[in-house]
C-alpha positions as CSV (number, residue, x, y, z in Angstrom):
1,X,97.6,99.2,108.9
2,X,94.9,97.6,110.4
3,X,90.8,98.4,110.3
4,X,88.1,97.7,112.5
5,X,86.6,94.7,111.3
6,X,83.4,95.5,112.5
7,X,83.4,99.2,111.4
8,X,80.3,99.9,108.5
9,X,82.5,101.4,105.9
10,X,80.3,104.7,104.3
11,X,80.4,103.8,100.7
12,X,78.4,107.1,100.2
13,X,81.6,109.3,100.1
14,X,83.2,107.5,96.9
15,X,82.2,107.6,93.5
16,X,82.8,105.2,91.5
17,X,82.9,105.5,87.9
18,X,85.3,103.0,86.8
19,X,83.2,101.4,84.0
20,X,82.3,104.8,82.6
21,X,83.5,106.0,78.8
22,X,84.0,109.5,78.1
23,X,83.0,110.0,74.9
24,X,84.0,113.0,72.5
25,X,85.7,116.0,73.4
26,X,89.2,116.9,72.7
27,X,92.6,114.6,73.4
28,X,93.5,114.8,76.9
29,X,97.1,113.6,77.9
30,X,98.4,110.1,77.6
31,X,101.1,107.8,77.8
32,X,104.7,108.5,76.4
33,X,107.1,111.6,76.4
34,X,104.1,114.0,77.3
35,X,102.1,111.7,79.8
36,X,105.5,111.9,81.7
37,X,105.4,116.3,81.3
38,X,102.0,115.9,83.1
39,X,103.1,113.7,85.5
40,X,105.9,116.0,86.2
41,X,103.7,118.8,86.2
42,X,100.3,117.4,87.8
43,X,101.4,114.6,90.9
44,X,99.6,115.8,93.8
45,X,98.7,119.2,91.9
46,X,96.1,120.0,94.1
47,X,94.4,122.0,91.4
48,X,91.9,121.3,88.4
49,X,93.8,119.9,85.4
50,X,93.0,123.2,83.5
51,X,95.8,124.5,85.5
52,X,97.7,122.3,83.8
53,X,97.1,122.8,80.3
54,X,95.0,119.9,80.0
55,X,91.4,119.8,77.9
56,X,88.6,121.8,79.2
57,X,85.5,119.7,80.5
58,X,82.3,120.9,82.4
59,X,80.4,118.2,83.1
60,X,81.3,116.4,86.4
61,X,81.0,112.4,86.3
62,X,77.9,110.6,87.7
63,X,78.6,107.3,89.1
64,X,78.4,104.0,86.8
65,X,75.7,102.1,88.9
66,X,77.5,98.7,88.3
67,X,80.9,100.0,89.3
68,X,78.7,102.0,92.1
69,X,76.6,99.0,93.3
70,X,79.7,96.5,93.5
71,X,81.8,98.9,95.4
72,X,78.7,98.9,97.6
73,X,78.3,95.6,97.9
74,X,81.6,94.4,98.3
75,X,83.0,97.4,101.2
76,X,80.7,96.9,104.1
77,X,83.2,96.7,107.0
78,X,86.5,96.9,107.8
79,X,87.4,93.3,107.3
80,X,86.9,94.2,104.1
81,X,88.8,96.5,103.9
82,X,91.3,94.3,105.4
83,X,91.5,92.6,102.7
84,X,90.1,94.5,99.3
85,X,92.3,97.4,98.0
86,X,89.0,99.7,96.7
87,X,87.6,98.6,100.4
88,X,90.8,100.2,102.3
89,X,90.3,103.3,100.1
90,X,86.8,104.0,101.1
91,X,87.6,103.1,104.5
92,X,91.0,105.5,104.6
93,X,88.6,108.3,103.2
94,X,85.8,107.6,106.0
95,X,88.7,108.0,108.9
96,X,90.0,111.0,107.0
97,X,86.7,112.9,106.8
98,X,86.1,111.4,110.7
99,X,89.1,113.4,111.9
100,X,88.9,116.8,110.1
101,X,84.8,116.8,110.1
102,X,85.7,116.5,114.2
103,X,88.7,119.1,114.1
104,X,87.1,121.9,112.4
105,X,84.3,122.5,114.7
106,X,86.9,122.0,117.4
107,X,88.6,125.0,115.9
108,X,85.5,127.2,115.1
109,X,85.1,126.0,111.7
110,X,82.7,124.1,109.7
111,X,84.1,121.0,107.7
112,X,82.0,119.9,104.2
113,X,83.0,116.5,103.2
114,X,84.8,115.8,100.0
115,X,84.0,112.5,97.8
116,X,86.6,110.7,96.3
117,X,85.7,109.4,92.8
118,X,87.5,106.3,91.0
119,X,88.3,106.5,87.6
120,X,90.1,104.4,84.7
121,X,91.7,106.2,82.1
122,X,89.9,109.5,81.6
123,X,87.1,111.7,83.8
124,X,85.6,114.5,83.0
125,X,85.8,117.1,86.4
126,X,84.3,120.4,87.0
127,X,88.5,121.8,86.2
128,X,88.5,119.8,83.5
129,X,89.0,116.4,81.4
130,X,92.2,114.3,82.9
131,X,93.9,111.5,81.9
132,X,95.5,109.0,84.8
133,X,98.4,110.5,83.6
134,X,98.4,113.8,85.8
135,X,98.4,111.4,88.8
136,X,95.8,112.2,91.8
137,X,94.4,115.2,92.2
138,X,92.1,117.2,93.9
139,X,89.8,119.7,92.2
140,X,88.3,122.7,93.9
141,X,85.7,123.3,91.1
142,X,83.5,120.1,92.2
143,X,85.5,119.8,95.6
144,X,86.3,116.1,94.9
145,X,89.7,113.8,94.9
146,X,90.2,112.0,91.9
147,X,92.0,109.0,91.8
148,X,92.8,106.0,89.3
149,X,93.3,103.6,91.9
150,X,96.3,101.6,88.8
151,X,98.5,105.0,90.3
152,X,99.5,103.1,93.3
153,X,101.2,100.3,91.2
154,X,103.0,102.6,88.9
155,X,104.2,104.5,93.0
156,X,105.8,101.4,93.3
157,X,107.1,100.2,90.0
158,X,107.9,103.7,88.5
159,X,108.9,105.9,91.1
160,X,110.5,103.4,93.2
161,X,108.2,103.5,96.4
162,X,108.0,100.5,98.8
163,X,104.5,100.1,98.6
164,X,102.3,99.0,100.9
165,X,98.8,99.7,102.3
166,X,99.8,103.2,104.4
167,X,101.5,104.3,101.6
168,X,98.2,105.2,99.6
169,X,96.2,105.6,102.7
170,X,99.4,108.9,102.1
171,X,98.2,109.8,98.8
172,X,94.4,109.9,99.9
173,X,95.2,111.9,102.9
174,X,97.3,114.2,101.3
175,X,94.9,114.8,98.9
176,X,92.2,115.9,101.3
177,X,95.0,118.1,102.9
178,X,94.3,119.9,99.9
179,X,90.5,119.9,100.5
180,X,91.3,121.3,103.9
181,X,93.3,124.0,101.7
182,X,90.8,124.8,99.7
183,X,88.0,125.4,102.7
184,X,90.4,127.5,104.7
185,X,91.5,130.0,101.9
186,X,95.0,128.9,101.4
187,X,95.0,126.7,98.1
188,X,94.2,129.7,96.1
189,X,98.2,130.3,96.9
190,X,99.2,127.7,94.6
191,X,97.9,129.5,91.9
192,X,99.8,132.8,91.1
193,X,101.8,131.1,87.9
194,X,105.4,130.4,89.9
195,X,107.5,127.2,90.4
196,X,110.4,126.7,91.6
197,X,112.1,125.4,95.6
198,X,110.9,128.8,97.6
199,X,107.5,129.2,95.6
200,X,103.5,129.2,97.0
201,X,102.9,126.1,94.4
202,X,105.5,124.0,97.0
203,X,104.6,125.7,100.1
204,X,101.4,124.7,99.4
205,X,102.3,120.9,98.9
206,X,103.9,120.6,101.7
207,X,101.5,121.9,103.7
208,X,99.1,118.9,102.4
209,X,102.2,116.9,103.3
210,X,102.2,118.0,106.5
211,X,97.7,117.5,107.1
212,X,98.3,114.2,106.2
213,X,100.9,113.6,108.5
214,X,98.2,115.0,111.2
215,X,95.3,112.9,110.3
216,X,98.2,110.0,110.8
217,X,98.5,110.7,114.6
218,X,95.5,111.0,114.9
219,X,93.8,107.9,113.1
220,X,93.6,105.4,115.7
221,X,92.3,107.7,118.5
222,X,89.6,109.0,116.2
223,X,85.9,107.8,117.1
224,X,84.1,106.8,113.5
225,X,80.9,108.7,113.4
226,X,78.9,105.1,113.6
227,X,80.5,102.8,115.8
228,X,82.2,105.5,118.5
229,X,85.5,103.7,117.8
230,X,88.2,104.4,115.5
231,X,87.8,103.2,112.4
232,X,91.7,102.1,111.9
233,X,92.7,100.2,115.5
234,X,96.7,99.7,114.2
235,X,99.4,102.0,112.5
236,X,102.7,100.1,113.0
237,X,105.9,102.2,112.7
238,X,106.8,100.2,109.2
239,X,103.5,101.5,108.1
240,X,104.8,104.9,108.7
241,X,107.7,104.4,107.1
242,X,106.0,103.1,104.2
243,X,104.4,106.7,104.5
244,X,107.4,108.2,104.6
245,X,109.1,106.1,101.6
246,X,106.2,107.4,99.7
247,X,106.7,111.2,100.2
248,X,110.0,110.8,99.2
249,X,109.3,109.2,96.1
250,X,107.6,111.1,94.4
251,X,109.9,114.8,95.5
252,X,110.8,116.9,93.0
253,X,114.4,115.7,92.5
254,X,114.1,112.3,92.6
255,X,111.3,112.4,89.9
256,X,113.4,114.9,87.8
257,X,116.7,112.7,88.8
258,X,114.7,110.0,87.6
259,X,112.8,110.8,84.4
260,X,115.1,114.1,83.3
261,X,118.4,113.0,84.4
262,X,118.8,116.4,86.3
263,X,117.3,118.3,88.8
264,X,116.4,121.7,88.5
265,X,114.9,123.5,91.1
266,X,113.5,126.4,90.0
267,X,111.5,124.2,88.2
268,X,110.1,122.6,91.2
269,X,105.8,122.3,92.2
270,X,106.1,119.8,95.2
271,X,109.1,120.2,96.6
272,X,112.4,117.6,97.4
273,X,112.1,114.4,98.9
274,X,113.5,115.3,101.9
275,X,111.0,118.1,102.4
276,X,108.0,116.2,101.9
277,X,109.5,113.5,104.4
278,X,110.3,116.6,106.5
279,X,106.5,117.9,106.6
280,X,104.6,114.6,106.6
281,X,106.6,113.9,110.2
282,X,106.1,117.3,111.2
283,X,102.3,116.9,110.9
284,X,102.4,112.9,112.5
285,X,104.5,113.9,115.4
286,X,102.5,117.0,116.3
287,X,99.4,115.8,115.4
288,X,98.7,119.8,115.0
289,X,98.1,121.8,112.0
290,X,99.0,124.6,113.1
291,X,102.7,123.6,113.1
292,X,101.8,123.0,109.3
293,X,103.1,126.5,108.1
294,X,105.0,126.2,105.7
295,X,104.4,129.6,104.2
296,X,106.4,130.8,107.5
297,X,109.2,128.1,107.3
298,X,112.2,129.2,105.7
């Protein structure tokens, strides 16, 4: 994956608040037996982590100005982001919210950006207080992703993905597929209590699989609201497979394989690897949402 190295990188829509503490309040999830039940339970939730039994929390984090001012300073342009991981973040999140704030009004709608904020550890969120432990997610209290950028290391050391620098431009994207959710009415769906291989709560994450997938084929021929040129020039086809290799690591049943020694479907929130694979290609070889149905598929 490849940026523009002359693209001004919008700092604006990430919040970082990486050398924040959260004081007080009451134990949120951490390592051991039960940080692996919340993983389980919350990777790529798409929902606050009250919905996952987590501590309650109201107040939603302001940025740490020296975490702030040095992501600002450091992520100008896309040669940096070439070369800084927190710089190809905020640049993966500037060509997300390029392509959907230009597909809603092509569709009749009206996009509102999302920020992405940074944490380490623990962040309080308008759902709730959540540890790294629950993994990204997106909550549609504040509207914001939240992601402890150390996630992408345990993607590859823990669940076994290859890696690689389209692999968490995946997770970001898939976690504004759940923004998208959340403005069209659909998230909502997630929400009705049941699990298991034919339930909403999967439907749904495949469906954020499957946006993801979309903004994919459409990332190098999206114009950056600045420059008028896209703001990531190359996606190779390792890249995408990278992508793929991703989806499929964290399925149901190869995380339940893997940390439970069985899988058990009707236990199932995100669905199988091979589903997730399935939807993410859907969405990039389309390159339309509206093939992104999953509520339809059978």
């Amino acid at each position: 994956m490849q940026f523009d190295d002359d693209a001004d990188l919008d700092t604006s829509e990430v919040k970082d608040v990486r050398s924040s503490r959260i004081p007080g309040g009451r134990a949120t999830v951490g390592g051991g037996i039960v940080g692996v039940i919340a993983l389980l339970l919350g990777l790529f939730f798409g929902v606050g982590p009250e919905q996952l039994g987590l501590s309650s929390g109201d107040t939603t984090p302001g940025a740490a100005s020296s975490s702030q001012a040095q992501v600002n300073q450091s992520c100008r342009t896309g040669s940096d982001a070439n070369t800084k991981e927190d710089c190809r973040i905020v640049a993966v999140v500037n060509s997300v919210q390029d392509y959907w704030s230009q597909e809603f009004p092509r569709r009749g709608g009206r996009y509102s950006p999302a920020s992405t904020v940074f944490f380490t550890g623990r962040v309080n969120t308008a759902c709730g207080t959540a540890t790294s432990a629950v993994g990204p997610f997106y909550c549609p209290g504040d509207r914001q992703v939240y992601l402890d950028l150390g996630f992408f290391d345990e993607l590859r050391t823990k669940f076994g993905s290859s890696g690689g620098p389209f692999a968490q431009a995946y997770v970001v994207a898939h976690e504004y597929g759940h923004h998208i959710q959340n403005l069209m009415g659909t998230l909502q769906k997630s929400q009705d209590g049941r699990q298991g291989a034919g339930s909403n709560a999967v439907k749904v994450e495949l469906q954020a699989d499957c946006y993801a997938g979309v903004w994919a084929h459409h990332a190098t021929t999206t114009p950056d609201k600045a420059t008028g040129r896209p703001l990531i020039s190359k996606l190779t086809d390792q890249d995408i497979k990278d992508g793929l290799d991703a989806a499929a690591a964290v399925g149901d049943d190869r995380i339940q394989e893997k940390f439970q020694g069985r899988v058990t479907p009707e236990t199932w929130t995100h669905g199988s690897a091979q589903q997730r694979q399935q939807w993410f290609y859907t969405g990039y070889q389309t390159g339309d949402m509206a093939r992104c149905n999953t509520f339809a598929a059978r």
